[in-house]
C-alpha positions as CSV (number, residue, x, y, z in Angstrom):
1,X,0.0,0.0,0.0
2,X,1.5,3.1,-0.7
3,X,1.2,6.3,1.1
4,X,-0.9,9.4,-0.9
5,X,1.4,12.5,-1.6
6,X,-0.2,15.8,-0.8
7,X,-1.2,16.0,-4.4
8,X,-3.3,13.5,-4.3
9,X,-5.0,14.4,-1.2
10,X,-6.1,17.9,0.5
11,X,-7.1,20.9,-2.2
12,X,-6.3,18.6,-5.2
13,X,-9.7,16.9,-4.1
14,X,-11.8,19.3,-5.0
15,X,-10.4,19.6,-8.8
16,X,-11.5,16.2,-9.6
17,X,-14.6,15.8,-11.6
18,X,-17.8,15.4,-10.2
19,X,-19.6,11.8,-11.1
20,X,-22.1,11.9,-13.6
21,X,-25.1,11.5,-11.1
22,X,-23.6,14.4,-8.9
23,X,-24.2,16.9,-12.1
24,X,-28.1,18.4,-12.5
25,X,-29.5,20.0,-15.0
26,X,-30.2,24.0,-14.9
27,X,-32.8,25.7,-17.3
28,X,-31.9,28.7,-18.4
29,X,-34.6,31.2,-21.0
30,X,-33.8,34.5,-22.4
31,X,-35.6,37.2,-21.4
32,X,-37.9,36.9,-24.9
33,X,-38.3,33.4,-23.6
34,X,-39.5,34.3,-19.9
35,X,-41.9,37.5,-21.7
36,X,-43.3,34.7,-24.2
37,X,-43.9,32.2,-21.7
38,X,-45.7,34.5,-19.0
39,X,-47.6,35.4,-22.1
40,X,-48.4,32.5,-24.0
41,X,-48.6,29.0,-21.6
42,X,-48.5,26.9,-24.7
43,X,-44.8,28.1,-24.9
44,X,-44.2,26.5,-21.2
45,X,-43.1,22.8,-21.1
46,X,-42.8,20.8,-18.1
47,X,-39.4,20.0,-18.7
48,X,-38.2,15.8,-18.8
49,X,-34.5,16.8,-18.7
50,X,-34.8,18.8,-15.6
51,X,-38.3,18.3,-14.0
52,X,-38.8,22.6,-14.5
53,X,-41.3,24.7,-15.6
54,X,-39.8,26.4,-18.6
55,X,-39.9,27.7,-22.0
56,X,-40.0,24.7,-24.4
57,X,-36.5,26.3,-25.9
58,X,-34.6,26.8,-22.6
59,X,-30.8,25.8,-22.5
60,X,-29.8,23.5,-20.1
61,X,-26.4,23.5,-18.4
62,X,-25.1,20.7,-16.1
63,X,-24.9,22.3,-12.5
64,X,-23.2,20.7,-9.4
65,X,-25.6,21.1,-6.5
66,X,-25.4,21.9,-2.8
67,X,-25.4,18.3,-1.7
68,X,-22.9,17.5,-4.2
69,X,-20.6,20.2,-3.4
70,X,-20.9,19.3,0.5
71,X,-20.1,15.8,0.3
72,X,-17.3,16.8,-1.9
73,X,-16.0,19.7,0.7
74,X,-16.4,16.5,3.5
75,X,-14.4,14.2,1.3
76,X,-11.5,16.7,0.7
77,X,-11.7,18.2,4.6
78,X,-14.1,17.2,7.3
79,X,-13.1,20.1,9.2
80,X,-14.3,23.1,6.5
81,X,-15.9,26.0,7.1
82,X,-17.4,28.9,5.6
83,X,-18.4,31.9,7.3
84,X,-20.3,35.5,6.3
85,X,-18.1,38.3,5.4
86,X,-20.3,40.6,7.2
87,X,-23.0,40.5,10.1
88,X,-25.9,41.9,11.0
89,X,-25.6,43.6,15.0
90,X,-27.9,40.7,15.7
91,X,-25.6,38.4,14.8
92,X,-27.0,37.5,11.3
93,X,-25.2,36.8,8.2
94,X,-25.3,40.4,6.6
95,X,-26.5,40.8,3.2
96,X,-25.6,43.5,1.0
97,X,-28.2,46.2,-1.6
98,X,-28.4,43.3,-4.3
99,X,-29.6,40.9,-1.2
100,X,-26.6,38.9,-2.3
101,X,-24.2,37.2,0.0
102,X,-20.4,37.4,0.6
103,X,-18.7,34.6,2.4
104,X,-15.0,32.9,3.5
105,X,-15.1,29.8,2.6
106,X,-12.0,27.7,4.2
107,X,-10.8,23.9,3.4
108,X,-7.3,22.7,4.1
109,X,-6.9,25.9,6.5
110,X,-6.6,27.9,2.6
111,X,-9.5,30.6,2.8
112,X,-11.6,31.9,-0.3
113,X,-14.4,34.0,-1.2
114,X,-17.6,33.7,-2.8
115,X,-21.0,35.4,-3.5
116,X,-24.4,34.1,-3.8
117,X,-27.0,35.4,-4.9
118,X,-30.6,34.4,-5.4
119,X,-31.9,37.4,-8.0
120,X,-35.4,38.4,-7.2
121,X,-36.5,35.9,-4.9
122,X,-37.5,35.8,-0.8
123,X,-37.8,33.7,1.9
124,X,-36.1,30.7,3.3
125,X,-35.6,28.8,0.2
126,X,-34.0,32.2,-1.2
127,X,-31.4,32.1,1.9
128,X,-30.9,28.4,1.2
129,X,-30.5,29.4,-2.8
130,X,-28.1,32.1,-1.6
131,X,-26.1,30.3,0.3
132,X,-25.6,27.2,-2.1
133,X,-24.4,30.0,-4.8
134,X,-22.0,31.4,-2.2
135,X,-20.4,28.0,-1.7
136,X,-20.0,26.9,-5.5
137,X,-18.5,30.5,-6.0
138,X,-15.9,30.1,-3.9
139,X,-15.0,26.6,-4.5
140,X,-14.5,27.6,-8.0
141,X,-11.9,29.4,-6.4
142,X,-10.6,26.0,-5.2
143,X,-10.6,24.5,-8.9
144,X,-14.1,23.0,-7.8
145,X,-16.0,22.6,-11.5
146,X,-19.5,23.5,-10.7
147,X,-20.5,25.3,-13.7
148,X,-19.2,25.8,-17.4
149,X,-15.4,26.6,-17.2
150,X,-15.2,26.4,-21.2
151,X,-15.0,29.7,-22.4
152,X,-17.0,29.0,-25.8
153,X,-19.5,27.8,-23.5
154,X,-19.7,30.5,-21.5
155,X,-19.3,33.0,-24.7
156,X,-22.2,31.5,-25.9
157,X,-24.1,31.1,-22.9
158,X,-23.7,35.4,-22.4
159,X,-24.8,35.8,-26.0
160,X,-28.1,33.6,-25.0
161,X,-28.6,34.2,-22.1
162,X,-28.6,38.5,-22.2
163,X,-31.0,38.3,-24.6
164,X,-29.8,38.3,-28.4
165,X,-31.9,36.2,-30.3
166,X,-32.0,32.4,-29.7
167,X,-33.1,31.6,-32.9
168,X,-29.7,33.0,-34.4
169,X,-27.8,30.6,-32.6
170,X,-30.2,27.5,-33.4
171,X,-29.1,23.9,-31.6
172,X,-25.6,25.2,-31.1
173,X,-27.3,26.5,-27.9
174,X,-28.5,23.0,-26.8
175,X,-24.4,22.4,-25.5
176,X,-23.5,20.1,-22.8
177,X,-20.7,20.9,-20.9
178,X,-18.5,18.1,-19.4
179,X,-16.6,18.8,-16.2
180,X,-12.9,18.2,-17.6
């Protein structure tokens, strides 16, 4: 048996690719898409790749979840932490004017930063959101692949997603993005 070099162990963790059934699927619509489907509910699927609500023409990316990203955080240190940048003076995480979150995240005693944020929503399940986003920011920081990291993909995401016209791109929208 043969003992595991730093590399192998520690930070270098978190680089390695998630498994397949660690990756879920993300919907995303332009804004014509959101504006045709509040309009028009025949332009609404519900959505067999992803389970959403959506517009029939949404891209999806592959996402690594909360869950995912925990169990990974507990494989690579048991002892991590993260911890809000800012608090309230009761003692709450602070959130700043865009109700977005900035956080320390820590593994290996290395410390990184993140923000969340969970645009337009409230509520618990918007914390939650907020929080989640937080933690895969900043383990991106760590090497941690939890979104697109190809820049094509994200060039064409941006082009999609702001709002040029999704019909220009055609199927080169429907990408998937491997975790590499």
């Amino acid at each position: 048996m043969t003992a595991k070099t730093k590399d192998e162990t520690g930070l270098a963790n978190l680089r390695k690719p998630f498994e397949h059934n660690q990756i879920s699927k993300l919907p995303k619509e332009t804004r014509k898409q959101i504006d045709e489907r509040k309009a028009n509910s025949s332009a609404s699927v519900n959505c067999k790749v992803c389970g959403g609500w959506h517009h029939k023409n949404a891209v999806h990316l592959d996402y690594v979840g909360h869950a995912a990203l925990t169990d990974r955080l507990l494989d690579t240190d048991i002892e991590w932490s993260w911890k809000p940048l800012a608090l309230t003076a009761e003692g709450l995480p602070a959130f700043d004017r865009n109700n977005g979150l900035w956080i320390e995240l820590t593994v290996c005693g290395v410390t990184r930063i993140g923000y969340g944020a969970a645009d337009g929503k409230t509520g618990g399940d918007a914390v939650k959101e907020i929080i989640g986003d937080a933690l895969r920011n900043a383990g991106m920081r760590f090497g941690a692949r939890a979104f697109a990291r190809s820049r094509s993909a994200f060039f064409l995401l941006r082009r999609v997603v702001r709002g040029s016209s999704f019909e220009r791109y055609g199927a080169r929208a429907f990408f998937a993005i491997r975790f590499e």
